[in-house]
FIPA-208251 format. One record per residue (C-alpha): residue in one letter; x negated, y negated, z; residue number from 1. Coordinates in Angstrom, 3 decimals. Last residue first. Layout:
REM residues N
REC  semi         X         Y         Z  vextor
REC     a         X         Y         Z     NUM
...
This chain:
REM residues 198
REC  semi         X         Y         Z  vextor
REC     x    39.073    99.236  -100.403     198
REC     x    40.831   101.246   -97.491     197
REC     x    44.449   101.221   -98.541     196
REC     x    43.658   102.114  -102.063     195
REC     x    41.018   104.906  -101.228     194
REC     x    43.389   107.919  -101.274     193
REC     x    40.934   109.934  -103.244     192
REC     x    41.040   111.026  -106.677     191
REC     x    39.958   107.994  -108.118     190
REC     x    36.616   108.506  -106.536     189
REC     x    36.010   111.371  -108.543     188
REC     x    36.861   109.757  -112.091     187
REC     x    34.713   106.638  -110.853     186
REC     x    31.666   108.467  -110.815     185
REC     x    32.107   110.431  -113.450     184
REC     x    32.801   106.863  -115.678     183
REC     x    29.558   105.985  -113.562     182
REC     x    27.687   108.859  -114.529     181
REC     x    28.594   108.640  -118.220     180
REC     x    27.484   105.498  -118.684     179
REC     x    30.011   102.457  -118.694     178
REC     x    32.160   100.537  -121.511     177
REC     x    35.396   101.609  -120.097     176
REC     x    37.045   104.343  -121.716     175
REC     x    39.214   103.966  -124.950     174
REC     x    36.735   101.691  -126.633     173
REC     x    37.522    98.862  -129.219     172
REC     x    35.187    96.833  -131.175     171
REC     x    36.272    93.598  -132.730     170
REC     x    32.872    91.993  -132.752     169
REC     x    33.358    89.974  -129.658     168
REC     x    34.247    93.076  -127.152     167
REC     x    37.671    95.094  -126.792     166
REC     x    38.108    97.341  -124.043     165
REC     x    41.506    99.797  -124.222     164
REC     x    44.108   100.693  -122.104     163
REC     x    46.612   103.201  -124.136     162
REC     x    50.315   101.958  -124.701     161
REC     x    50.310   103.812  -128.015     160
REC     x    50.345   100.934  -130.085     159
REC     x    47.275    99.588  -127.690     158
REC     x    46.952    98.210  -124.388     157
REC     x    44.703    95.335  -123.090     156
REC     x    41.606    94.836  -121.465     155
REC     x    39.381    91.975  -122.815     154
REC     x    35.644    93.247  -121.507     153
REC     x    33.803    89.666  -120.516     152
REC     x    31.111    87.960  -121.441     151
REC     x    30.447    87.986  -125.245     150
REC     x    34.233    87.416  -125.418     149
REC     x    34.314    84.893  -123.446     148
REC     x    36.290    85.283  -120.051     147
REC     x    33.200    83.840  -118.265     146
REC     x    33.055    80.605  -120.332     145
REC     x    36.821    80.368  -119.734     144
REC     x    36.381    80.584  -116.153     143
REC     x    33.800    78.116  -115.841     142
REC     x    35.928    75.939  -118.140     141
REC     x    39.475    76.204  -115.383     140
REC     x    37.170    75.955  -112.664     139
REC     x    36.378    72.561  -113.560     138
REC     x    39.518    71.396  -114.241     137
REC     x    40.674    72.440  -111.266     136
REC     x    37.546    70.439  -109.544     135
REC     x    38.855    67.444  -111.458     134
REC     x    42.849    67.689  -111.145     133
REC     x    42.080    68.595  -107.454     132
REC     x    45.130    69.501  -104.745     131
REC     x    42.737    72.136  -102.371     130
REC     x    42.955    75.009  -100.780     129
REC     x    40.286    76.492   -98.356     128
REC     x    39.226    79.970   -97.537     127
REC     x    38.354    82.454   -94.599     126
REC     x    37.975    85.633   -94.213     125
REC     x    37.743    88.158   -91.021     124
REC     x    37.989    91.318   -92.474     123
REC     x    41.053    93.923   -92.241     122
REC     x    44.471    93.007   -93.654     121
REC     x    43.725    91.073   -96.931     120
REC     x    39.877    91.798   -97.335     119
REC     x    40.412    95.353   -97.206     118
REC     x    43.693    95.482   -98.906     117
REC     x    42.104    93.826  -101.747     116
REC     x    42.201    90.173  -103.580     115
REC     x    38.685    88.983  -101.880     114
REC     x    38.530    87.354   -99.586     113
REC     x    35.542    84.478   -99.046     112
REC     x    37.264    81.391  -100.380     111
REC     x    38.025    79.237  -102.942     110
REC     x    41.781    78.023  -103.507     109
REC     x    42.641    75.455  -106.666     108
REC     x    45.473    72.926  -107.320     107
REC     x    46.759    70.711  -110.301     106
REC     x    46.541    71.786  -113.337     105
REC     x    48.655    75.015  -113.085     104
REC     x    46.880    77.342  -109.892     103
REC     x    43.316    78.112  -110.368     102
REC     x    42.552    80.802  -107.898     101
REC     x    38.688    82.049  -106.391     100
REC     x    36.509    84.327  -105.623      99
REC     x    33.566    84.601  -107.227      98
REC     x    31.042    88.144  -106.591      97
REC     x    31.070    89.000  -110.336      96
REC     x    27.870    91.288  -110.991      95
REC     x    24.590    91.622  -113.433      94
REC     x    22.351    94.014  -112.365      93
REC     x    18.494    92.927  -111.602      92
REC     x    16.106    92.650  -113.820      91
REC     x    15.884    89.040  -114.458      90
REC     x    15.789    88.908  -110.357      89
REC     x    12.401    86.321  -110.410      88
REC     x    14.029    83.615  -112.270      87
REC     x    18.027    83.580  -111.273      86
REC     x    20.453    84.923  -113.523      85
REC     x    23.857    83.514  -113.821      84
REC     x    23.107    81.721  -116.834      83
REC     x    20.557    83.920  -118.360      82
REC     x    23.910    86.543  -118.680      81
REC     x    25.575    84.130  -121.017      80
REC     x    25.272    86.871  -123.509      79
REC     x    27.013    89.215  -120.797      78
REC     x    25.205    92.713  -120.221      77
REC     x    27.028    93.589  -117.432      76
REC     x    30.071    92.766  -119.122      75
REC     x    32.759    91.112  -116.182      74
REC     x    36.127    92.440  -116.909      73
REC     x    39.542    90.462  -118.422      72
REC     x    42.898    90.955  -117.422      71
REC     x    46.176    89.377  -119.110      70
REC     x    48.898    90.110  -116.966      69
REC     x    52.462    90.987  -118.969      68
REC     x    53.577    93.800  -116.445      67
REC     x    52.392    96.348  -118.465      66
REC     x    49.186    94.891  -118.356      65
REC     x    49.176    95.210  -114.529      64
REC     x    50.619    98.389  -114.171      63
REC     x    47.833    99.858  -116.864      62
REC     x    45.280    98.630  -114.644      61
REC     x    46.742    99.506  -110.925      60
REC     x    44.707   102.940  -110.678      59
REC     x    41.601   101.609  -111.330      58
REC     x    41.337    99.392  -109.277      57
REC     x    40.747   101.756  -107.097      56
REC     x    37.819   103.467  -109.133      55
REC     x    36.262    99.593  -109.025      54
REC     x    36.424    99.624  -105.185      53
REC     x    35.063   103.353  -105.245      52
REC     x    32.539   101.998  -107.880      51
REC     x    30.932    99.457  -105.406      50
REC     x    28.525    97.219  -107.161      49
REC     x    30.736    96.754  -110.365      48
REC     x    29.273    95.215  -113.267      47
REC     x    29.305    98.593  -115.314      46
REC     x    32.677    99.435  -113.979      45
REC     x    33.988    95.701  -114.984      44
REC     x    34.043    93.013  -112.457      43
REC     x    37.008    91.131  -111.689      42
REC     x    39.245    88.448  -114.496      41
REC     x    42.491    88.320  -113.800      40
REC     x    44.767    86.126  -116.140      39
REC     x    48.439    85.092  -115.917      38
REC     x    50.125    82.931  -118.084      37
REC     x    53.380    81.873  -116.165      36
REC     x    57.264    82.039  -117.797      35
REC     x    59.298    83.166  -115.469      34
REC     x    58.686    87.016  -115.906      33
REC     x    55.145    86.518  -115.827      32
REC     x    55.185    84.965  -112.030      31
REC     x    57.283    87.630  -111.145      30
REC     x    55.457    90.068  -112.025      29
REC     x    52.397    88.309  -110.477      28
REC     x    54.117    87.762  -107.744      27
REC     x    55.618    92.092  -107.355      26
REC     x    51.829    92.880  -107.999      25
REC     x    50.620    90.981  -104.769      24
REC     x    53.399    92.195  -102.463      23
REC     x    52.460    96.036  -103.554      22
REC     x    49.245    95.287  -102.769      21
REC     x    46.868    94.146  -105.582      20
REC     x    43.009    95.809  -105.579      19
REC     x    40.494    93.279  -107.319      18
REC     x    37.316    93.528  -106.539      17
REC     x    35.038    90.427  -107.518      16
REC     x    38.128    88.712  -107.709      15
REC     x    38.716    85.496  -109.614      14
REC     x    42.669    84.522  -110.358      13
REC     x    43.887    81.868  -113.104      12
REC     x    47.574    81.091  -112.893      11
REC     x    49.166    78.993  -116.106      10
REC     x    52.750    77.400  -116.138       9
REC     x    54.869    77.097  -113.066       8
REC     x    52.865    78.344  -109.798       7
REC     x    54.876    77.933  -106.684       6
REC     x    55.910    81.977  -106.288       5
REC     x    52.299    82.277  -106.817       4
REC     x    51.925    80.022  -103.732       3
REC     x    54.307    81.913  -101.911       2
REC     x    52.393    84.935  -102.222       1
């Protein structure tokens, strides 16, 4: 956390799954309170492989935009979608599996963990840091082609302090962009205790 206590303009975090501990949400809240853009983008539920990691997430979304972070969630059906898309797996199901930080201008940290309790406390991960104007800057478009609208749910809140999806033509959805059996699905796992194992 100290290097999000570090940060002093713009903070740019990739997490396939993204669960914050307690000590994670307190530097992002911090970090908005001073001053810092902060964006998330993880997978949405329809680009999520593991909906009990996605139906923990859950629980932290409105937090998180209440607390000023701007969050942003992989479309499965992304019109950039050829670009991540290998010949030969066309059919296959589109998902986030980056991680990685973009911190101001100046640094960058890629690694295997991702932001979750799981990854945090109980795999072995490892990762690298790096001072890079150039591979920053790098990160910094490949990120903004992924936020795009045509790629990525924006996830805000409404008037009423409702979270809401918003895609490229302006449409808005009160429930994630999903089937039915995957919003189900998610509704059950979010009523177990799953944050500390995810």
């Amino acid at each position: 956390m100290n290097r999000i206590d570090s940060v002093e303009a713009d903070l740019l975090l990739v997490s396939a799954y993204f669960i914050p501990t307690d000590a994670l949400m307190a530097a992002l809240d911090r970090a908005v309170r001073r001053g810092v853009r902060v964006r998330v983008l993880t997978n949405s539920l329809g680009s999520n492989n593991h909906v009990s990691a996605h139906a923990a997430y859950t629980h932290h979304r409105r937090a998180l935009l209440m607390a000023g972070v701007k969050l942003y969630e992989l479309r499965a059906d992304a019109s950039d979608r050829a670009r991540y898309i290998f010949s030969g797996v066309e059919d296959s199901m589109l998902g986030l599996q980056a991680k990685f930080a973009v911190l101001d201008d100046c640094c960058i940290a890629v690694g295997s963990s991702n932001l979750d309790p799981r990854s945090l406390l109980l795999n072995s991960e490892l990762g690298a840091f790096a001072i890079s104007e150039p591979l920053n800057a790098e990160l910094r478009y490949l990120f903004a082609v992924d936020m795009a609208p045509g790629n990525a749910w924006r996830v805000s809140l409404d008037d009423a302090q409702r979270v809401i999806w918003s895609d490229e033509a302006g449409h808005r959805y009160d429930a994630p962009p999903a089937s039915f059996f995957l919003r189900a699905e998610n509704w059950f796992f979010g009523l177990l205790p799953l944050d500390g194992q995810m």
